[in-house]
C-alpha positions in Angstrom: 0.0 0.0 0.0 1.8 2.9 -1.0 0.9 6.0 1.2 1.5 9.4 0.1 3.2 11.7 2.1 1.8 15.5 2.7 4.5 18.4 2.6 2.1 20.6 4.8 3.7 22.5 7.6 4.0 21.2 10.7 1.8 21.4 13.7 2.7 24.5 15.4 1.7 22.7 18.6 4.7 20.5 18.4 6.9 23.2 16.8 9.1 25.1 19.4 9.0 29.0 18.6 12.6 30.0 18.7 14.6 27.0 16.9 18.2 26.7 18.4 17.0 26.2 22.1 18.8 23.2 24.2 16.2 21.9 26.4 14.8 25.6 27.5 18.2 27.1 26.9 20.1 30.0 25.1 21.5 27.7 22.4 24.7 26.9 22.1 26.4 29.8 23.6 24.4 31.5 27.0 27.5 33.0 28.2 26.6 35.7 25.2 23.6 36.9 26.1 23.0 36.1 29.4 24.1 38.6 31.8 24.1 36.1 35.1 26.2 36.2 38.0 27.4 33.1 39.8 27.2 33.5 43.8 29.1 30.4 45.3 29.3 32.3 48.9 26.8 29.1 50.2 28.8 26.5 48.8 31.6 28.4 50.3 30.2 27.6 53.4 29.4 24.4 53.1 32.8 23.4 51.9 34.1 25.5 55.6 32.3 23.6 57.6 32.5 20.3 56.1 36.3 21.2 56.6 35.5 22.2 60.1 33.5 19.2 61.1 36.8 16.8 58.9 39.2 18.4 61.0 37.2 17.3 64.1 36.6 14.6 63.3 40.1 13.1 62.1 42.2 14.4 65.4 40.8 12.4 68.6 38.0 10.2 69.3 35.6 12.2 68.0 33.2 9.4 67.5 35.1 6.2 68.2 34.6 3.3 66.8 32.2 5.0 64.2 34.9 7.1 63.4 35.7 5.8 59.8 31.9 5.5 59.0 31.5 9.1 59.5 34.9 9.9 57.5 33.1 8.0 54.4 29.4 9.4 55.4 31.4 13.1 55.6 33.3 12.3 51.8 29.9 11.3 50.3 28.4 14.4 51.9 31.0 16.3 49.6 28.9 15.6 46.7 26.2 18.0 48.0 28.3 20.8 47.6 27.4 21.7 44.1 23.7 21.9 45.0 24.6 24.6 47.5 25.9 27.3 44.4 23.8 29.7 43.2 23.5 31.8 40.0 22.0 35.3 40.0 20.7 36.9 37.1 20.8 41.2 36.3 18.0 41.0 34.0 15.1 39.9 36.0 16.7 39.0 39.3 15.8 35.4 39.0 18.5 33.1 41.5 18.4 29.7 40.8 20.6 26.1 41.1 24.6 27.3 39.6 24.1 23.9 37.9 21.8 25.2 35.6 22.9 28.3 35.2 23.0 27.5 30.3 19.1 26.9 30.6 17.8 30.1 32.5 15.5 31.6 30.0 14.8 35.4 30.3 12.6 38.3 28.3 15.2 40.5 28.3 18.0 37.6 27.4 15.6 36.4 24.5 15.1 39.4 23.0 18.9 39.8 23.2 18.9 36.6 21.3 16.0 36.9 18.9 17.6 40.3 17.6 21.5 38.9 17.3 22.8 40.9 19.7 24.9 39.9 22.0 25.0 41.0 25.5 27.5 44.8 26.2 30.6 44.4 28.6 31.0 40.5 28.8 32.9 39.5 31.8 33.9 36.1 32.7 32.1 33.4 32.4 30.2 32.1 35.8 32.4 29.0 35.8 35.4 31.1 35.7 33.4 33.3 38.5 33.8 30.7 40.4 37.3 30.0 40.3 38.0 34.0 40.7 35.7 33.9 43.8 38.0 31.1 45.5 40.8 32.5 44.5 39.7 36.0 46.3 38.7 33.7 49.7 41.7 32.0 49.5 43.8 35.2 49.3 41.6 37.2 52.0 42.2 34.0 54.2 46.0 34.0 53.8 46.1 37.7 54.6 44.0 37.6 58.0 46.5 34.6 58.7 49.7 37.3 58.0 48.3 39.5 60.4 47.6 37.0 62.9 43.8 36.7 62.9 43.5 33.1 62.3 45.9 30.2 63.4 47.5 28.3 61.0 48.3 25.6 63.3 46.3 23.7 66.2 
């Protein structure tokens, strides 16, 4: 039975309005016109205390015999920290996960998009916001331990 084949548009239903999108996304490239800025201070946190609590936990009997079975339940803990970074965006003030910072989906962003312009004064990526973040901690740590404001030895 030979069937014959219509070359009528598709249902618009089923068709997504702006072609390019990855799963609710930007396309291929966000980072160009998004304007979103990563805020990994929570995560920061996180990461201090679980250091806190590892530190505590490895010198003494902090729990006994349970000792190693909290040093594994604290390393699996570790892979919570991501779920603790957050992304912030300037165009409509929307925060959400820093894991899915490539789908947030914006009006200002899309028209950005829809018109091929890309966003004025890129700065680094959030990724790399990231990394310059830790780097800043990391520094303002090493200076309050050169003027003697934190120990850097039990």
């Amino acid at each position: 039975m030979d069937v014959e084949r219509s070359h009528d548009p598709p249902d618009p239903e089923f068709v997504s309005q702006r072609p390019g999108l990855l799963s609710g996304g930007l396309g291929t490239e966000p980072e160009v016109y998004l304007r979103v800025v990563a805020n990994p201070f929570l995560g920061f946190l996180y990461l201090v205390v679980w250091l806190v609590a590892l530190y505590h936990s490895s010198f003494g009997e902090f729990a006994g015999p349970l000792t190693p079975m909290l040093l594994v339940m604290m390393t699996a803990s570790l892979a919570l920290l991501p779920n603790f970074m957050q992304f912030h965006c300037l165009d409509c003030g929307g925060t959400g996960r820093f894991l899915r910072w490539r789908k947030h989906v914006c009006q200002r962003a899309m028209e950005r998009r829809d018109s091929g312009r890309p966003r004025r004064f890129r700065g680094p990526s959030p990724p790399l916001q990231v990394v310059l973040w830790l780097w800043a901690l990391v520094a303002f740590a090493m200076m309050l331990n050169a003027l003697g404001l934190i120990a850097s030895s039990p």
